[in-house]
C-alpha positions in Angstrom: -87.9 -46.8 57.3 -84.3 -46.3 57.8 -81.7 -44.7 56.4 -77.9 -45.2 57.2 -74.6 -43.9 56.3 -71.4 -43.2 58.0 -69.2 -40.2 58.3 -65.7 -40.1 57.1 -64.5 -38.2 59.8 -62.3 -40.8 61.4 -61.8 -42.8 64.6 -65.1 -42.0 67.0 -66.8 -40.5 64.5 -70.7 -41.6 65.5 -72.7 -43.0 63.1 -74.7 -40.8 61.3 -78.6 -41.7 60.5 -82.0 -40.4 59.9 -84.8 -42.5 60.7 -88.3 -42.1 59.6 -91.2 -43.2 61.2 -94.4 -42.4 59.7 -97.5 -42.8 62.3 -100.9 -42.0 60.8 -100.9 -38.0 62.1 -97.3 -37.4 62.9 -94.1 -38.3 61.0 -91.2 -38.6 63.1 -87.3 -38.3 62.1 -84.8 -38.8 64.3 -81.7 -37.3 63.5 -78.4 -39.2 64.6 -74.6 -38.4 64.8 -73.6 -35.4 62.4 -75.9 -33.6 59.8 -73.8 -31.8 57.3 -73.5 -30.9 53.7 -73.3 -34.7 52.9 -75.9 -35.9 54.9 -78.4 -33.1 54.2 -79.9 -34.3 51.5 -81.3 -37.6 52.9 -82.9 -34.7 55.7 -84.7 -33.2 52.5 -85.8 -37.1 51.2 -86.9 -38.1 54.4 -89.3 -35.0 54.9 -90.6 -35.3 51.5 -91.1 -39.0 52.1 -93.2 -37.7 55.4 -95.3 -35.4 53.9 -96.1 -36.9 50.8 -97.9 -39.6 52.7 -99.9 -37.2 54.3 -98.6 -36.7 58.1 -100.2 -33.7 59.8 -97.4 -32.8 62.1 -93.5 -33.4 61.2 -91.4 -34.1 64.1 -87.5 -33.8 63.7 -85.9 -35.3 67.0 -82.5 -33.6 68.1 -81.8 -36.2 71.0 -79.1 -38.2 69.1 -77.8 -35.1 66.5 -74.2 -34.3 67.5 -73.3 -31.7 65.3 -75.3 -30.0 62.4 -73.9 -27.0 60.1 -75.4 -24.4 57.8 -76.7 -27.1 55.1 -78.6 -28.9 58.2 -80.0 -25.3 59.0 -81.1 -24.7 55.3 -82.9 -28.3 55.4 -84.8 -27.6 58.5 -85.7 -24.0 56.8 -86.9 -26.1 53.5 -88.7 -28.5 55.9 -90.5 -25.6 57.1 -91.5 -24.5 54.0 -92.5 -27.9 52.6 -94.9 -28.3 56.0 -96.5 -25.4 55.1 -97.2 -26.3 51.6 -98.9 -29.7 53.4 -100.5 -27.5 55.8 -98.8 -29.7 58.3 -97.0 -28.4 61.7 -93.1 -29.1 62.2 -91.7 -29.3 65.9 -87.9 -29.8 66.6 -87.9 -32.1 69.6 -85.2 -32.3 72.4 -83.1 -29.6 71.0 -80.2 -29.1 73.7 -79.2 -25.8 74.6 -76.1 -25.6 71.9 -78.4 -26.2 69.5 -80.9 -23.8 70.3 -78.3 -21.1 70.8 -77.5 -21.7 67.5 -81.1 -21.5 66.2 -81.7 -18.5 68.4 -78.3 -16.8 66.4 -79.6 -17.5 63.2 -83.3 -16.1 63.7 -84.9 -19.3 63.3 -86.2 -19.8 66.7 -89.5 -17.7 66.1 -90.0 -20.4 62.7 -90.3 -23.2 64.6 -92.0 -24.9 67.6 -89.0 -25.7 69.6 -89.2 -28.3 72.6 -85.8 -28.7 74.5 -84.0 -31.5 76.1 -85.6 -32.4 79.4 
């Protein structure tokens, strides 16, 4: 499945999407452009699209994000939560070292499994 929607933001703003992709153990969502306040809901609908099909391990893919904000941060924290209700695992994939730094600022590091950028 896939979801799209652009920003507002102007000229060179990059598309923002969240694909889903639902393998029989591991749900994958790849996370394009910028994830903000508007966009953050879809984040929420996508997990619980995931896990409600009965993934064992969520995977949310940083390669393509741009830029997230607070409301991206409380998804991922919600995501978390929502895994563990499923008993299922949730690994942030190539998170690049902005990203992490932010993650590291907040405390959210030691919540998740964190894989960086290669």
């Amino acid at each position: 499945m896939e979801n799209d929607g652009t920003t507002g933001r102007g000229a060179g703003t990059a598309i923002t999407r969240i694909e889903t992709d639902d393998g029989t153990e591991v749900g994958r969502i790849r996370l394009f452009g910028e994830i903000d306040h508007a966009e953050a809901g879809r984040l929420d609908e996508a997990v619980r699209e995931l896990l409600d099909k009965g993934v064992d391990r969520l995977v949310v893919d940083f390669a393509e994000l741009s830029f997230f904000d607070s409301a991206c941060l409380s998804a991922l924290v919600r995501a978390r939560a929502q895994a563990e209700d499923h008993e299922a695992a949730i690994v942030l994939e190539n998170v690049n070292r902005y990203a992490h730094r932010i993650l590291e600022l907040t405390g959210l590091t030691g919540a998740f499994t964190i894989k960086t950028e290669n």
